[in-house]
C-alpha positions as CSV (number, residue, x, y, z in Angstrom):
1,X,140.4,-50.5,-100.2
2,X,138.3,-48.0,-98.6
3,X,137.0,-50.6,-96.0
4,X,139.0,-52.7,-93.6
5,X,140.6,-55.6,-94.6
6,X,139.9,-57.2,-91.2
7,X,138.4,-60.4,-90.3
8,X,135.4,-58.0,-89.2
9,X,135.0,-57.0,-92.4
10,X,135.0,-60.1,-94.5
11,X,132.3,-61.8,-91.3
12,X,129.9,-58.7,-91.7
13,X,130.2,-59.3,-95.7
14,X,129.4,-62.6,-95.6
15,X,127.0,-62.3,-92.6
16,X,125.2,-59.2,-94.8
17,X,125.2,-61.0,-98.3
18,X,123.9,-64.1,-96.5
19,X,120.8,-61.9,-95.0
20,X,120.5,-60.4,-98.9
21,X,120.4,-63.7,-100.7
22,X,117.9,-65.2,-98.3
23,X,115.8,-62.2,-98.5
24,X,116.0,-62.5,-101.9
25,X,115.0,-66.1,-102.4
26,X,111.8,-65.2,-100.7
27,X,110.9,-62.4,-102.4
28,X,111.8,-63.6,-105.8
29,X,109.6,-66.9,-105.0
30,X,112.3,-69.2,-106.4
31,X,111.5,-72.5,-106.8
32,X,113.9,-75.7,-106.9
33,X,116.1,-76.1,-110.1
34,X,115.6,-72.4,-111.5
35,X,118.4,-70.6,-112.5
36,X,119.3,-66.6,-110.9
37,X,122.1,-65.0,-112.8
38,X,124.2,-63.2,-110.7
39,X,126.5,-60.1,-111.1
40,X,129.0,-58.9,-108.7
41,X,131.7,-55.4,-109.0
42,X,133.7,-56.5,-106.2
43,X,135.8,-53.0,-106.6
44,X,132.1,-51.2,-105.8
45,X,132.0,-53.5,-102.7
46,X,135.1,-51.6,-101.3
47,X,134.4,-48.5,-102.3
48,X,135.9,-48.1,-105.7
49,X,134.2,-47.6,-109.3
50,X,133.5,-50.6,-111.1
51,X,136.7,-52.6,-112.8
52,X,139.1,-51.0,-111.1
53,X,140.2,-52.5,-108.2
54,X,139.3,-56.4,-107.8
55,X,139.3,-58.2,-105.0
56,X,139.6,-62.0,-104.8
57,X,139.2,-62.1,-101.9
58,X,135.7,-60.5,-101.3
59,X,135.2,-62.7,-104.4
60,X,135.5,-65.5,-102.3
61,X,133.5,-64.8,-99.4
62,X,130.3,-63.2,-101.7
63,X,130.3,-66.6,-103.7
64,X,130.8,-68.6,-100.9
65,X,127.6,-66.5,-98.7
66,X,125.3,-66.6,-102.0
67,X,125.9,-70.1,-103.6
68,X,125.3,-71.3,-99.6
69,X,122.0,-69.3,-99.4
70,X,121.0,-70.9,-103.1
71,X,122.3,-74.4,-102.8
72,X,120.1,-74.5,-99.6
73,X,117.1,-73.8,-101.6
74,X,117.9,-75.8,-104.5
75,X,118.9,-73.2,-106.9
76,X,121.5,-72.4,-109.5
77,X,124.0,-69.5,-109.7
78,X,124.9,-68.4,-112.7
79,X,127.8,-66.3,-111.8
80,X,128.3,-63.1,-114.6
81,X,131.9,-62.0,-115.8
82,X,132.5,-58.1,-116.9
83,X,132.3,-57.0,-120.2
84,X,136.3,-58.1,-120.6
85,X,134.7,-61.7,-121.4
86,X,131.7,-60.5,-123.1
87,X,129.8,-60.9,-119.8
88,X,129.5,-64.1,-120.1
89,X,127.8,-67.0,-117.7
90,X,130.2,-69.5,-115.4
91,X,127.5,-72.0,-114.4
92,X,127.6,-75.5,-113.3
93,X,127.4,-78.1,-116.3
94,X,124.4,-79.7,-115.2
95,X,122.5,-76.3,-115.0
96,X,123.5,-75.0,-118.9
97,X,120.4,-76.5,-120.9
98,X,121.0,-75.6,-124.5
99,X,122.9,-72.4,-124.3
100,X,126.3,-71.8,-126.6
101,X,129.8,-73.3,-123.9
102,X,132.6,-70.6,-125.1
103,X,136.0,-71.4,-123.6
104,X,137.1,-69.0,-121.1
105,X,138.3,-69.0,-117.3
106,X,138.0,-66.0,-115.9
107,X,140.9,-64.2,-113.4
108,X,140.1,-60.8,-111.5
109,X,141.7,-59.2,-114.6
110,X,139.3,-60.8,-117.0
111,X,136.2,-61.6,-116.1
112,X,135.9,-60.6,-112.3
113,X,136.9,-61.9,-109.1
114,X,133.5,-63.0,-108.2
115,X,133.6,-64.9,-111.8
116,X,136.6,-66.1,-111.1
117,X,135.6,-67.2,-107.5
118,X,132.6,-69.4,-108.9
119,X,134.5,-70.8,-112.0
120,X,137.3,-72.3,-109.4
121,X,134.5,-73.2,-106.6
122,X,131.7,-75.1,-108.6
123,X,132.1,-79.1,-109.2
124,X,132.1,-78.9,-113.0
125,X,132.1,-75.5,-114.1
126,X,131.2,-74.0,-117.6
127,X,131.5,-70.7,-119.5
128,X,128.3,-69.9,-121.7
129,X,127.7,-67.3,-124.1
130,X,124.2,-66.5,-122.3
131,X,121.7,-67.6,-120.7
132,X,118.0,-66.7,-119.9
133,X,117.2,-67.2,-116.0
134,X,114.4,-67.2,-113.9
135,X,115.7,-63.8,-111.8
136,X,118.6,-62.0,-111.0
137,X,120.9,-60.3,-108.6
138,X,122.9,-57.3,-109.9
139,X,125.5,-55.8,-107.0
140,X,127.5,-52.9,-108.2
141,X,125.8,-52.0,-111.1
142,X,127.1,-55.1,-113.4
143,X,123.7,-54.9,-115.7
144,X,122.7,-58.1,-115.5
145,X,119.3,-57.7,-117.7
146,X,120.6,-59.3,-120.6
147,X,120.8,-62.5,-119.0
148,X,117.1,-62.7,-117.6
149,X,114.1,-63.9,-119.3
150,X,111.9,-61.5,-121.6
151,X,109.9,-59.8,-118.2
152,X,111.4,-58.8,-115.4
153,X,109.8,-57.4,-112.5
154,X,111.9,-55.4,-110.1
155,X,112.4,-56.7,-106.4
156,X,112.7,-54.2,-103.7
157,X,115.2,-55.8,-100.8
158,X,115.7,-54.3,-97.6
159,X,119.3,-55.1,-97.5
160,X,120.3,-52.2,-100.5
161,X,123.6,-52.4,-100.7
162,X,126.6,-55.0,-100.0
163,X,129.6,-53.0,-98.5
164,X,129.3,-50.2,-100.2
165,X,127.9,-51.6,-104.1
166,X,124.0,-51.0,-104.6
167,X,122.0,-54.2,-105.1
168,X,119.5,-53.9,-107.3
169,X,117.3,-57.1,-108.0
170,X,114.5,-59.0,-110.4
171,X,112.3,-62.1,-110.7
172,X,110.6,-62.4,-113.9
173,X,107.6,-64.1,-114.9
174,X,106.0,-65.2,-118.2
175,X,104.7,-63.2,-121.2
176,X,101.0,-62.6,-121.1
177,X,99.0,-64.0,-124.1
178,X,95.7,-63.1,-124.9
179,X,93.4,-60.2,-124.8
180,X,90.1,-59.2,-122.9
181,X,88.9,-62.7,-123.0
182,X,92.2,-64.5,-121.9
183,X,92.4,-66.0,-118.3
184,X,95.7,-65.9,-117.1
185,X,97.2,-68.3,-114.2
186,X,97.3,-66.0,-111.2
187,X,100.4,-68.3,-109.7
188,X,102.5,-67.3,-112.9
189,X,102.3,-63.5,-112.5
């Protein structure tokens, strides 16, 4: 790892993720019960490309820092896996709606250790195909996209980077129907 492995480490990650996700929350304007899909290279968070070298262990503390920051404002995680499961959706049962359940735990190896981190962490965990939520949080270039709803708008975060992986983030909002003549609700833009 190109960081330390110290205590000091691990409190500054959690400490800075933390910071991130309540930053986030604010900006995205997330309201209780929605849904932010999540996607975490815990290799770019040490310093190394993405997939190839996973940490459980900053797995672990990014979860644990995120899902705090979210569970305090009432909203789900949907934690992504890597492409090695189809990047697909760990999410807590009661959070799924009507999305396709496929039947795969993910490891470090297979799925990511961030994946892995939520699928042994959340009460009654699920693996879905996809889903469609109401923003998103991509750290270490994971591409997330495919899992939001139809329009995203980008969020620009002060914290830009967790260890060393960029974070990149979204809220989306709903399509706009209508021409000239249409008004739109001004609280849904």
């Amino acid at each position: 790892m190109h960081n330390s492995t110290t205590s000091e480490f691990f409190d500054n990650l959690s400490l800075s993720t933390r910071s991130m996700a309540a930053e986030f929350c604010v900006a995205a304007e997330l309201k209780n019960g929605q849904t932010v899909v999540v996607g975490c290279s815990t290799s770019e968070i040490a310093g190394y490309n993405l997939g190839t070298h996973s940490s459980k262990e900053i797995g672990i503390v990014v979860f644990e820092a995120i899902h705090s920051v979210f569970s305090e404002h009432g909203v789900y995680m949907a934690a992504q896996c890597c492409e090695h499961l189809n990047r697909a959706i760990i999410i807590e049962r009661e959070a799924y709606g009507c999305f396709e359940i496929v039947n795969a735990v993910p490891s470090p190896q297979a799925g990511g250790a961030f994946a892995a981190a939520a699928f042994a962490r959340f009460n009654d965990p699920i693996a879905l195909a996809e889903i469609r939520a109401d923003a998103g949080l991509d750290i270490g270039g994971t591409l997330i996209a495919m899992h939001l709803k139809r329009v995203a708008v980008p969020l620009r975060l002060v914290t830009a980077c967790i260890g060393n992986a960029s974070v990149v983030s979204a809220r989306t909002r709903p399509l706009l129907f209508g021409g000239d003549r249409t008004d739109h609700d001004k609280r849904m833009m």
